[in-house]
N, C-alpha and C positions, 0 to 999 in steps of 0.2 A: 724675577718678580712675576706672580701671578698675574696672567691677565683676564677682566671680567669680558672681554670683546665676545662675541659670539661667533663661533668656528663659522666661515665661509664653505661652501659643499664646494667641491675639487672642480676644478677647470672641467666645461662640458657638463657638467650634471646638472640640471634644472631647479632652480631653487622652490624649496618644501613649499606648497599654495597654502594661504593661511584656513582653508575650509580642508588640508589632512584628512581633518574626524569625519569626518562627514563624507570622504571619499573610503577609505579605509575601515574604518569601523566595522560599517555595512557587514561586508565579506567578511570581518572575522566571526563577528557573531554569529554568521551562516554556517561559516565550516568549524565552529564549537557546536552549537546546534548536532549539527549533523554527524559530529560525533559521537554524542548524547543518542541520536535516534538509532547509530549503527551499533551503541553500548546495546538497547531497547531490544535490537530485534538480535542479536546473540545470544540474547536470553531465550526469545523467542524458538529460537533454534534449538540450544540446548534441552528446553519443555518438549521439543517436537521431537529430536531425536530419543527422547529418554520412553515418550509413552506411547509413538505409533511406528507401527509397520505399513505404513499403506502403501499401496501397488510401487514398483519401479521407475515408472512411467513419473508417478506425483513424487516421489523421494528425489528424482533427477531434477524435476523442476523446481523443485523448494530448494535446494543445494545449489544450482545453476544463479539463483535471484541472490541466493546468502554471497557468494563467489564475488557475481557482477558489483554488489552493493558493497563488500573489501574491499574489489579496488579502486570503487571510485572513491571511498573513503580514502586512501591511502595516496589517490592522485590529488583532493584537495590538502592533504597534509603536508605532499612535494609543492605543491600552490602555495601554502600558510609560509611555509618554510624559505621559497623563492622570494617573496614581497615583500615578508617582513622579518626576515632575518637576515639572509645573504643580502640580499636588496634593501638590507633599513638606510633609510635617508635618502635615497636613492629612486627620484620618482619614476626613471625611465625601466625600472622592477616592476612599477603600479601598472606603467604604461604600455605591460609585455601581456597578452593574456596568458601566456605559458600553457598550463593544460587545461587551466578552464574551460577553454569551448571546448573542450572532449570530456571532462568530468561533470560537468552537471549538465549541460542542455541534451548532450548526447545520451551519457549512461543514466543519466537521470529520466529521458524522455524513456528509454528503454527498459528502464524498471516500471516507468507507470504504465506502458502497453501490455507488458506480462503479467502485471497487476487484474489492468482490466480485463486484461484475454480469459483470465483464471476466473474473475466475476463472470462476463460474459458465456463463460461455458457454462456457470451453474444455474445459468437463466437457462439455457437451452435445458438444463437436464431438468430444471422445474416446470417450464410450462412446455416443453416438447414443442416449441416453435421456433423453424432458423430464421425470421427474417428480423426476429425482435435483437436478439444476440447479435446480426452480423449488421446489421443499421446504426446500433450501441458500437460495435468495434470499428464501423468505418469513420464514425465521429472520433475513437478514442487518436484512430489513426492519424486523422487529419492534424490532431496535437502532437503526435511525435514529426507529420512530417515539416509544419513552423517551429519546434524547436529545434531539429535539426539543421534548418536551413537558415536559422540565426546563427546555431554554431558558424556554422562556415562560413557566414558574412562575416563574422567578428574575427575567425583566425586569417582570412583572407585581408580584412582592412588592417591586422593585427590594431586593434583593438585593444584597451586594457581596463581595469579599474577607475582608472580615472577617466576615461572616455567611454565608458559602455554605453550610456544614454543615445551618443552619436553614432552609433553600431548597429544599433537595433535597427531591424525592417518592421516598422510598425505594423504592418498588416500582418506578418506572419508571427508579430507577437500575440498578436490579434487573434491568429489561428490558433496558436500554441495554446494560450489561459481558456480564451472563451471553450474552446471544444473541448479543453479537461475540465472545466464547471460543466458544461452540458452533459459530454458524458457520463461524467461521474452522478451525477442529479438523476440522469437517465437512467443510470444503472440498478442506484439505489431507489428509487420509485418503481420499478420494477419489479426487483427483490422483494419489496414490502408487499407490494400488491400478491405477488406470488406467495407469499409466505402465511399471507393473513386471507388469502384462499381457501388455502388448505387449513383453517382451523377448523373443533368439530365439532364433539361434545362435550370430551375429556380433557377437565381444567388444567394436568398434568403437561397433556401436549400443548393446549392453548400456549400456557408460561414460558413452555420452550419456543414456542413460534414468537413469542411477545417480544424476548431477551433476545432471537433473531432478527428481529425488525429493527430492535433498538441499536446492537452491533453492526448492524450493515450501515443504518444511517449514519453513526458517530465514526466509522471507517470512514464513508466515502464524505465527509462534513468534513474531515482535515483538509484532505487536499483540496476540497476546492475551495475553502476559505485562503488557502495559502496562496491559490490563485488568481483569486479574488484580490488578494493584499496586494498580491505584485503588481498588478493592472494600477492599483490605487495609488500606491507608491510613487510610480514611474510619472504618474501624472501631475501628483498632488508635490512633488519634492523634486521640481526638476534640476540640475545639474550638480546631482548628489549621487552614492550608488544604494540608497536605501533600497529601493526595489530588488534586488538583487538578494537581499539576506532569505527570504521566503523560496527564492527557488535552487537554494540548496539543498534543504530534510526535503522537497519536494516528489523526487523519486523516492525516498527513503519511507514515504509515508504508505506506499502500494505494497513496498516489501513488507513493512509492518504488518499493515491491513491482511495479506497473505496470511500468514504465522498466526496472527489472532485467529483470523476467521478457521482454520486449521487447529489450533490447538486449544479454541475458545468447546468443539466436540465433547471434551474431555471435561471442561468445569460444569457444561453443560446437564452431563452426565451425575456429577458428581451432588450437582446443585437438584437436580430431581432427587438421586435418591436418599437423600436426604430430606427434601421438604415431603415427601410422601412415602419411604419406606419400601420406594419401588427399584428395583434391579434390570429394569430396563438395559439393554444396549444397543449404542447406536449415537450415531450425533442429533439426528433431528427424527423425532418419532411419527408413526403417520395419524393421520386424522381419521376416524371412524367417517360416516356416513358415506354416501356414493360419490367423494369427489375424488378420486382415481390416484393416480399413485404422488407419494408426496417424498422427496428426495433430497439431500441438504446438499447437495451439487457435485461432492468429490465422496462418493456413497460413501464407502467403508471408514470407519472409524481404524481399524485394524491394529484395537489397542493391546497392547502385550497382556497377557496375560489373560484372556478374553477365551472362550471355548465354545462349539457350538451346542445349544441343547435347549433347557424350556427352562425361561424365567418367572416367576411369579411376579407381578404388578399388583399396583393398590388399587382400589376402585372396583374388583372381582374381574380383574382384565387378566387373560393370560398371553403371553406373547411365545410364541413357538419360533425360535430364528436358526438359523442354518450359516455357517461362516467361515470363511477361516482368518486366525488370528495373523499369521504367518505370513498372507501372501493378498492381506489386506483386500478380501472379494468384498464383494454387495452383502449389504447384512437385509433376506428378504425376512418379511414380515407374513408368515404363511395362513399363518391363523390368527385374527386378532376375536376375542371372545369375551364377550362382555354380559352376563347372564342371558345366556343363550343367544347372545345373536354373533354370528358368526361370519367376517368378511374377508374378504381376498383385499391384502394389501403388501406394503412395500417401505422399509425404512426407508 
């Protein structure tokens, strides 16, 4: 005879807490998320490998960030996998962090330092000053070193899903969120400032400097709203793991940002000549007047199919650039001419 009794969990296993959902949930929805963001930027990759050659140096790093960002995808999958499949029913699974503390506090903080490192350089190559870049990167740092050092609290206490709240070193959560909001705020005010600098006369470049300002803000706006939420979270929903869902895509959002800002050159490109009929190349074109060289961070576009010689622009501008397509150089701007007036500048 069928019985309706409901199965008892085996001798020693801890019986299911009736708030489950609300411990579990959290984390799945993070590492679905985050495999939605690591679908995003293989795209991102594919775009990049298909239309630029740029120098070695930038190919190794964009391929090193795609790499890092596999496996940590691939470590919260053996996580999904551990908790709630080998481990269903089973809360001393919830209660293991397994690889967690090494797939997102770790390689996640790791992915947003190379994020920023990558911004941070294109500050230095915009306004040609180290102390703005390396004050932005000692901030970004201080966030990877409170994520880091939660990790290791948490696989030290071993820690799990269902205890993460009691795991946390609050101060270094503290360091971890607020210094990726600040820096990232920092970076992108920056950016802006520098970008709308260099505007000039020619409505053509203004629109690109404009769609640059707006791209860096709405890069560096993910992550730290994300940050933002986690803080809020943790506070506002105590002995739950909601806070926890936000900082999984959280490293995932700087590789993004990367790829965009890299592969955004090209619509860039596309998007001018088209609204003006202009053959410009280049990611970020420069500004007439005497405000000195204006540079979109990672110079060369070094897009295939690209040749050195002299393009015709709208507006009676002519642009003389020099390049190679192959080996991704600086695309200089030798002559920019605009009925008759004639100046020394610099994509």
């Amino acid at each position: 005879m069928a019985s309706n009794a409901t199965a008892l969990p085996p001798l020693g296993v801890p019986p299911i807490p009736p708030n489950i959902t609300q411990i579990a949930t959290p984390v799945l929805v993070g590492i679905l998320v985050s495999w939605a963001f690591w679908g995003m930027l293989l795209v991102q990759v594919y775009i990049y490998a298909s239309l630029f050659r740029d120098k070695l140096l930038i190919q190794f790093f964009v391929y090193v960030v795609f790499l890092i960002d596999t496996a940590q995808t691939l470590m919260m999958a053996v996580d999904a996998f551990y908790w709630f499949s080998s481990g269903f029913g089973d809360l001393r699974h919830l209660g293991n962090v397994y690889l967690s503390s090494f797939d997102v506090p770790i390689m996640g903080c790791l992915l947003a330092i190379l994020g920023q490192t990558f911004l941070c350089y294109r500050i230095y190559v915009l306004g040609q000053k180290k102390w703005i870049p390396i004050l932005l990167f000692a901030i970004c740092f201080m966030s990877l070193v409170g994520g880091w050092y939660n990790a290791i609290r948490g696989k030290i206490l071993s820690g799990g899903i269902s205890t993460a709240q009691a795991t946390i070193d609050i101060r270094a959560l503290y360091i971890w969120l607020i210094s990726s909001v600040v820096g990232d705020t920092g970076i992108a005010a920056t950016m802006a400032y520098l970008l709308l600098k260099s505007r000039g006369t020619y409505k053509t470049t203004d629109t690109v400097i404009n769609r640059l300002v707006i791209l860096t803000m709405e890069t560096n706006a993910v992550s730290a709203i994300l940050a933002i939420l986690t803080l809020a979270l943790y506070f506002a929903a105590p002995g739950t793991s909601y806070f926890l869902t936000p900082t999984y895509p959280l490293g995932k959002c700087y590789a993004n940002a990367l790829l965009v800002t890299l592969n955004n050159r090209h619509f860039l490109l596309v998007s001018v000549q088209s609204a003006g009929g202009s053959t410009l190349r280049g990611s970020v074109f420069s500004s007439g007047q005497s405000r000195g060289k204006f540079i979109s961070g990672l110079n060369s576009p070094g897009m295939i199919g690209e040749h050195p010689g002299e393009f015709p622009s709208s507006a009676g501008v002519k642009v003389t650039t020099f390049s190679s397509a192959t080996h991704g150089d600086s695309f200089h701007l030798d002559k920019l001419e605009s009925h008759g007036d004639t100046r020394a500048n610099h994509f």
